[in-house]
N, C-alpha and C positions, 0 to 999 in steps of 0.2 A: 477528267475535266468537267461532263456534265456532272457530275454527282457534286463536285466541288461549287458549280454556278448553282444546283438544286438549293444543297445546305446554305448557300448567300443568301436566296431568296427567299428561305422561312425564317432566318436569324441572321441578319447585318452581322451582329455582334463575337459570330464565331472564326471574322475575318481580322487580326490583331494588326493587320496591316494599318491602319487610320490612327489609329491609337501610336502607334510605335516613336513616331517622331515628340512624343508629350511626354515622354520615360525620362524619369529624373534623379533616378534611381541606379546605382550601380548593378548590371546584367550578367552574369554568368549562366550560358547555355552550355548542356552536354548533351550529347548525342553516340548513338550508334554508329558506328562506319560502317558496318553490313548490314542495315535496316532497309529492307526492302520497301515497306512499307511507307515509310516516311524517308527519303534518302536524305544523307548529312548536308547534302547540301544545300536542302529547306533548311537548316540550322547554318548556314552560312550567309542566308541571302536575310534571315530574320537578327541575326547580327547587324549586316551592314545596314539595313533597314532603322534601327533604333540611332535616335539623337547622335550626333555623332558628341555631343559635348560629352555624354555619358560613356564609362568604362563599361566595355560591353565583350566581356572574354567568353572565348569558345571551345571547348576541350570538347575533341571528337575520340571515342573506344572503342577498342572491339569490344570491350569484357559486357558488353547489350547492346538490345534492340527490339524492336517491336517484334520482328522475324522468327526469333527463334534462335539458338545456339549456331555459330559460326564455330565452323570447322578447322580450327587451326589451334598448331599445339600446346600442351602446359608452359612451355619456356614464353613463347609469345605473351601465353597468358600474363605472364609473372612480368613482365614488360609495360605490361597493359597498368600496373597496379600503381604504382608511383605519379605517375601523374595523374590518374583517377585520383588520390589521395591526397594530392597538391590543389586538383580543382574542388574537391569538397571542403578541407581545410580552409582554402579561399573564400568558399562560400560562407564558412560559417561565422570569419572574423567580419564579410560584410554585414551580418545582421545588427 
């Protein structure tokens, strides 16, 4: 938390919170579900945070993360890959 109020205070700009409700723009977030570092559910609260007029989808993965490889097995993995491939598809026909 201090590190977080530190970086507000030399750069307003790296807090996207202020900004979020001005998105006019169709949003699709992906995230890690075992991201320690950043956990999914800062990509849930930065979802509901954006315009609610705007489409704003969230596809959460194991298949990354800021963390490092998550321990679970190939079949999972292969689970994991369809709708990763669903949320980038998505992405691509919004540009």
């Amino acid at each position: 938390a201090a590190l977080t109020e530190a970086a507000r205070g030399v750069d307003p700009l790296l807090d996207p919170g202020p900004a979020l409700s001005r998105v006019q723009r169709p949003v699709h977030i992906l995230h890690g579900r075992y991201d320690t570092l950043i956990p999914y559910s800062q990509a849930e609260r930065l979802r509901a945070a954006i315009n609610s007029a705007v489409s704003a989808r969230l596809t959460i993965t194991r298949l990354f993360g800021h963390s490092g490889p998550s321990a679970f097995s190939p079949r999972h993995s292969m689970q994991e890959v369809p709708p990763l491939l669903r949320a980038l598809g998505g992405m691509m026909s919004v540009v």
